[in-house]
C-alpha positions in Angstrom: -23.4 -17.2 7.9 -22.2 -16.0 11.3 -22.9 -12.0 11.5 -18.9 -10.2 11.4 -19.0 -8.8 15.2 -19.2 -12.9 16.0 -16.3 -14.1 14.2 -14.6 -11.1 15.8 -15.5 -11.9 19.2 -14.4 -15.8 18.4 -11.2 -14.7 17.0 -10.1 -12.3 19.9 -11.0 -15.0 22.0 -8.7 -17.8 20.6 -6.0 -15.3 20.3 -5.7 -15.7 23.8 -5.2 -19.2 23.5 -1.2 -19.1 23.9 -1.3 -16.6 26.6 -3.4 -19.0 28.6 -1.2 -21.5 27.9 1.9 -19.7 29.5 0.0 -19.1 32.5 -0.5 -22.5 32.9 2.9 -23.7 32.1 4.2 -21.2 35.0 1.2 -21.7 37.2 2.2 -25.6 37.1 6.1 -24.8 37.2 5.5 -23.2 40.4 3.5 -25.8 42.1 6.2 -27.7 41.0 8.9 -26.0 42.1 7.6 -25.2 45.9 5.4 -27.8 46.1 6.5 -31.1 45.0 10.7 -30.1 44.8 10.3 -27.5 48.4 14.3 -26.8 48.2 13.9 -24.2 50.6 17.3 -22.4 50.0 16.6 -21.7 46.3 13.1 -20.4 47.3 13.8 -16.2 47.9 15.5 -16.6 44.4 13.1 -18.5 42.6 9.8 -15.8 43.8 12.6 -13.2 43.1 12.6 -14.2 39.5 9.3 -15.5 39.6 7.7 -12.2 40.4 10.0 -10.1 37.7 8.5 -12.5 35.3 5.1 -12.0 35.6 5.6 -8.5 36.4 7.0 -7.4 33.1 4.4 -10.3 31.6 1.6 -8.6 32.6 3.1 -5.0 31.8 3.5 -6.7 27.9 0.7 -7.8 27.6 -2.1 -5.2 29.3 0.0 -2.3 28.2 -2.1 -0.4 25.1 0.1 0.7 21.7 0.4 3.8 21.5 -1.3 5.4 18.1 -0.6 8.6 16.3 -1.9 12.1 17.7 -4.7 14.1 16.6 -1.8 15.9 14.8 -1.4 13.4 12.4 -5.2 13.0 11.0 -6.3 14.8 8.3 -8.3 17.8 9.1 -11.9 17.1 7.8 -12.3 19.5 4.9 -8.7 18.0 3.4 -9.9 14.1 4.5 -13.3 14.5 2.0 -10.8 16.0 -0.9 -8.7 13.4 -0.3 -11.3 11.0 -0.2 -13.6 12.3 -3.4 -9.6 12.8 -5.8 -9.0 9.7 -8.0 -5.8 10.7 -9.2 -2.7 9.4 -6.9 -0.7 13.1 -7.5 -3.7 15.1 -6.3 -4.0 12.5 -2.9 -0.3 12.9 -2.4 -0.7 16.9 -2.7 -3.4 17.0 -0.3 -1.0 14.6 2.2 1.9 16.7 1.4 0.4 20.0 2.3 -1.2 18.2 5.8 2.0 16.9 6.6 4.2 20.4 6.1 4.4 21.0 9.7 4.2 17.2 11.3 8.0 16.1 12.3 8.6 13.5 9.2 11.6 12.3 7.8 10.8 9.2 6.3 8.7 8.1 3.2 7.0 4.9 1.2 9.8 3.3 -1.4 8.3 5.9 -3.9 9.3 8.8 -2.1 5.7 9.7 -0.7 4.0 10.8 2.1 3.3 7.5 4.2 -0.7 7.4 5.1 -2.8 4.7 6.3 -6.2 4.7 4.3 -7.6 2.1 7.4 -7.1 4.4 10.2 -7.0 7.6 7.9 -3.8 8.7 9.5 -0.6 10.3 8.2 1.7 7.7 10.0 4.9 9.0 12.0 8.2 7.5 11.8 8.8 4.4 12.8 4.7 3.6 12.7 2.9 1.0 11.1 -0.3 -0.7 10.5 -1.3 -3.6 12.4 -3.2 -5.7 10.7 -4.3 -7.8 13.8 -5.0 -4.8 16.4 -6.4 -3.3 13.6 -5.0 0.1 14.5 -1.5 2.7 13.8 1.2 1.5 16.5 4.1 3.9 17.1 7.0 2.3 16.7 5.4 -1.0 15.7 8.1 -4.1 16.3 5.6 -6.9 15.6 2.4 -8.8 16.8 3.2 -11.3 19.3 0.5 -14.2 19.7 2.1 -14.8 23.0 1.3 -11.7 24.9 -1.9 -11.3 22.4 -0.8 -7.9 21.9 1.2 -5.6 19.5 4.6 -4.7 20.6 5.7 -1.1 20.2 7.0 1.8 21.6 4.9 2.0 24.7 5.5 -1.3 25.7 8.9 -2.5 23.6 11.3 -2.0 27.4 8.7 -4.8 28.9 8.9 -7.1 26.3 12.7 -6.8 26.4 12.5 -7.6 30.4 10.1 -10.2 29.9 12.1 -11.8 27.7 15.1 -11.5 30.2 13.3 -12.5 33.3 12.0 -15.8 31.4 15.2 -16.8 30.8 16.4 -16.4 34.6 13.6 -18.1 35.5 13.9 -21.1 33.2 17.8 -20.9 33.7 17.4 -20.8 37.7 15.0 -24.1 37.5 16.8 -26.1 34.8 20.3 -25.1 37.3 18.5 -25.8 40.2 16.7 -28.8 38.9 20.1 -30.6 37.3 21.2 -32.6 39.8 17.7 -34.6 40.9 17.1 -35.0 37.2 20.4 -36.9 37.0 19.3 -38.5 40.2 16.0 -39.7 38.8 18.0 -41.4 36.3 20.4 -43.1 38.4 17.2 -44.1 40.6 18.3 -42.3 43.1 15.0 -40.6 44.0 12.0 -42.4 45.7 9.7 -44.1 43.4 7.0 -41.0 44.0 4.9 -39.2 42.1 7.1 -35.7 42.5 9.7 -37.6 40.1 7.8 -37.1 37.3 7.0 -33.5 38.3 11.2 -33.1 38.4 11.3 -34.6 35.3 8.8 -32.4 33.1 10.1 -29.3 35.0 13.5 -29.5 33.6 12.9 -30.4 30.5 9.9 -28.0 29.6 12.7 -25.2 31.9 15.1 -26.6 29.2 13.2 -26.1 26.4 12.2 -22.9 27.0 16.1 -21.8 27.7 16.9 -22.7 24.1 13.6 -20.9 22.5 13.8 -17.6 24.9 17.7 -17.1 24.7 17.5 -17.0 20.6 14.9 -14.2 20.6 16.3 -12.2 23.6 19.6 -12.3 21.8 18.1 -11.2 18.4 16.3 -8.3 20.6 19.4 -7.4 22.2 21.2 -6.7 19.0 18.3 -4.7 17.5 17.6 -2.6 20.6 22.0 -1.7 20.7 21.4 -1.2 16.6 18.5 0.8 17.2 16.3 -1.1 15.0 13.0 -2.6 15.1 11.6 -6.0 13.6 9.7 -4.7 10.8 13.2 -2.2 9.9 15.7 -4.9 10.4 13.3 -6.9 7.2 13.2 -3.5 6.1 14.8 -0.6 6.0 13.5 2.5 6.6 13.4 4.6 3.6 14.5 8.6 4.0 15.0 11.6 1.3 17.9 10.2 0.7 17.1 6.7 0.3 16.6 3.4 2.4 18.7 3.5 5.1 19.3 0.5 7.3 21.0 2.9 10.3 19.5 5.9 9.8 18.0 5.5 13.4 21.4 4.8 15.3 23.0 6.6 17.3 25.8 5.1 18.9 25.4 2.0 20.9 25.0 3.6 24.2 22.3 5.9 23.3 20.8 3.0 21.7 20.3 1.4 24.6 18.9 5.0 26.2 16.4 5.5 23.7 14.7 2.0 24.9 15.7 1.9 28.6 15.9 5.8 29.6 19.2 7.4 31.4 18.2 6.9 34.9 19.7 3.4 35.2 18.0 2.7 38.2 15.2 1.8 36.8 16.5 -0.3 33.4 15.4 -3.8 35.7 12.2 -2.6 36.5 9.0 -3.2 34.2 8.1 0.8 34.9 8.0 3.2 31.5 11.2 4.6 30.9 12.3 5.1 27.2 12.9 8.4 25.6 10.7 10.3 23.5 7.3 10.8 22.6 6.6 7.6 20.2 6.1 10.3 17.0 9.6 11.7 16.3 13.0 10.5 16.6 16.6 11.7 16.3 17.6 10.6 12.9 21.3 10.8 10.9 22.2 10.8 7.4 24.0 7.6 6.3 24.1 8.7 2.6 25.0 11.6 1.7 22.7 13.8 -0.4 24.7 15.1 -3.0 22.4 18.3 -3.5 22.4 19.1 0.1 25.2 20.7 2.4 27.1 18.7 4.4 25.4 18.6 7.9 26.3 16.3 11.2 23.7 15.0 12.4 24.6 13.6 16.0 22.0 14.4 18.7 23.5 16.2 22.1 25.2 13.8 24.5 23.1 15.2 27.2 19.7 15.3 25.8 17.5 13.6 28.3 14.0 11.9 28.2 12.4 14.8 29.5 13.9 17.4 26.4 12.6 14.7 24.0 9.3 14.3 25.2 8.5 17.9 26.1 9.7 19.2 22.2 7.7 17.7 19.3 11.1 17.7 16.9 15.3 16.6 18.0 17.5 18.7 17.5 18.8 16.6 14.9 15.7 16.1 13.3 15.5 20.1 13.0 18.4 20.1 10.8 17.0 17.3 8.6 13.6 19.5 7.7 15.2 22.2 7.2 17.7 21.0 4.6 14.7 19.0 3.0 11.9 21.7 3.4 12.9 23.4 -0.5 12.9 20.1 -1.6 9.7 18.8 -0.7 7.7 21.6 -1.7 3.8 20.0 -2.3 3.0 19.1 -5.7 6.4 18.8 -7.7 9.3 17.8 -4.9 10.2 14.6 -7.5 9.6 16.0 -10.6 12.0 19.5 -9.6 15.0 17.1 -8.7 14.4 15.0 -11.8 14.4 18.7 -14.2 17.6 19.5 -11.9 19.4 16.3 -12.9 18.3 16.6 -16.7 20.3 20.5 -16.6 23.3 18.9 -15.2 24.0 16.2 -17.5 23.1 18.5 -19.9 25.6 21.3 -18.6 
């Protein structure tokens, strides 16, 4: 048997299979394009698009997730307790006491801390394991063979304009394209070989159109819901249960939290979103019936540079401290669970 570091090394190298293969779908679309079609008035669009495209392609793929802070690992002495304790109550005291004063709102379907026993990490919202980088991604989306690399929060705006620019670019060619692939039908083009090269070109540009527009538009409505992948198959859960929207707010700063407020920049593959990757504003949904009312609505003019610079929102502020009684290590559930028993008994 093959030692482990070797598979490893085989399997990293195939997953770069289907990036290679949409280099050389584009490299041959190009030659293509300038080459064999040479419409010279379409060319300044066609590298304009062109070069957006593999811009943000490049940014996607080469662009490292971000992973949790120091902040968020166990401190050593608390890691070997947690590591020697067989009983699940005494692990989650240990991760409740560590996580105290980290900026968490949301939990596991059971209410506890959520911890990744791989990367021995408390994870921050929004994060998740990913089992083929084999590593804690903020803000983890999903795993996308095509770029061979994990989509999250420091790289989510690029995929977004990669997405967009390969649907110019496909659009611009199939448009572009049309009318000598009706030609070459009507045998109106000489019997060469740069017919055939018109003919693949549309229809792969086609092809592509249909495939890319479906995704960027299922993007597009999770990015102005504020949602990822992995929330919109599941919803976050929070104290006061699973909570679909409990990351939106408002459609506009939606769109800020991935793009940034300088809208200069939105069409450019440069980093722009808001935040930090460990903490977001959050809003209750639900109301908790035990807590006092609170609005939860970040300020309109918060900008990227407030939310990077303070590890907690404003809104997120609010949250802990109207949860902080109630998740008191060692007994948060079973003191809510004695406090419903004396008012059904009242």
């Amino acid at each position: 048997m093959a030692p482990i570091h070797v598979l490893r090394c085989c399997q990293r190298g195939l997953a770069w299979i289907p990036v290679i293969f949409i280099a050389l779908v584009v490299c041959w679309s190009y030659y293509a394009y300038v080459v064999e079609l040479c419409i010279f008035v379409y060319l300044f669009f066609f590298h304009l698009s062109f070069i957006m495209f593999v811009w943000s392609y490049w940014k996607t793929i080469f662009t490292k997730p971000s992973n949790p802070s120091k902040e968020f690992c166990l401190p050593k002495a608390e890691k070997e307790r947690y590591e020697k304790e067989e009983r699940p109550e005494s692990q989650q005291e240990i991760l409740w006491r560590a996580a105290s004063n980290l900026p968490l709102y949301t939990r596991t379907g059971a209410g506890a801390i959520r911890y990744c026993d791989r990367c021995q990490v408390i994870k921050p919202d929004r994060c998740h394991h990913c089992s083929a980088c084999d590593m804690c991604v903020l803000k983890m989306d999903h795993h996308c063979p095509w770029v061979n690399n994990c989509v999250g929060f420091s790289n989510y705006k690029f995929f977004i304009l990669f997405l967009a620019y390969s649907l110019v670019y496909c659009l611009f060619i199939a448009a572009t394209v049309l009318q000598y692939f009706i030609k070459f039908w009507t045998n109106e083009l000489p019997d060469t070989h740069a017919k055939f090269h018109v003919l693949f070109l549309f229809f792969v540009a086609a092809m592509f159109c249909i495939s890319i527009l479906s995704l960027f538009s299922y993007h597009l409505w999770l990015v102005g819901k504020n949602r990822s992948t992995i929330e919109a198959f599941r919803a976050p859960v929070f104290r006061t249960g699973s909570d679909k929207n409990g990351f939106s707010l408002g459609f506009k700063k939606n769109i800020v939290q991935v793009f940034g407020d300088q809208k200069k920049y939105w069409l450019l593959p440069v980093f722009t979103s808001q935040g930090d990757g460990l903490s977001f504003p959050a809003r209750l949904v639900n109301t908790d019936v035990e807590q006092p009312t609170v609005t939860l609505q970040p300020e309109a003019n918060k900008s990227a540079t407030d939310i990077s610079t303070s590890p907690l929102s404003e809104s997120q502020n609010r949250l802990l401290n109207n949860e902080v009684d109630a998740n008191n290590i060692g007994g948060h559930v079973e003191n809510q669970t004695l406090k419903s028993g004396e008012r059904d008994h009242r």
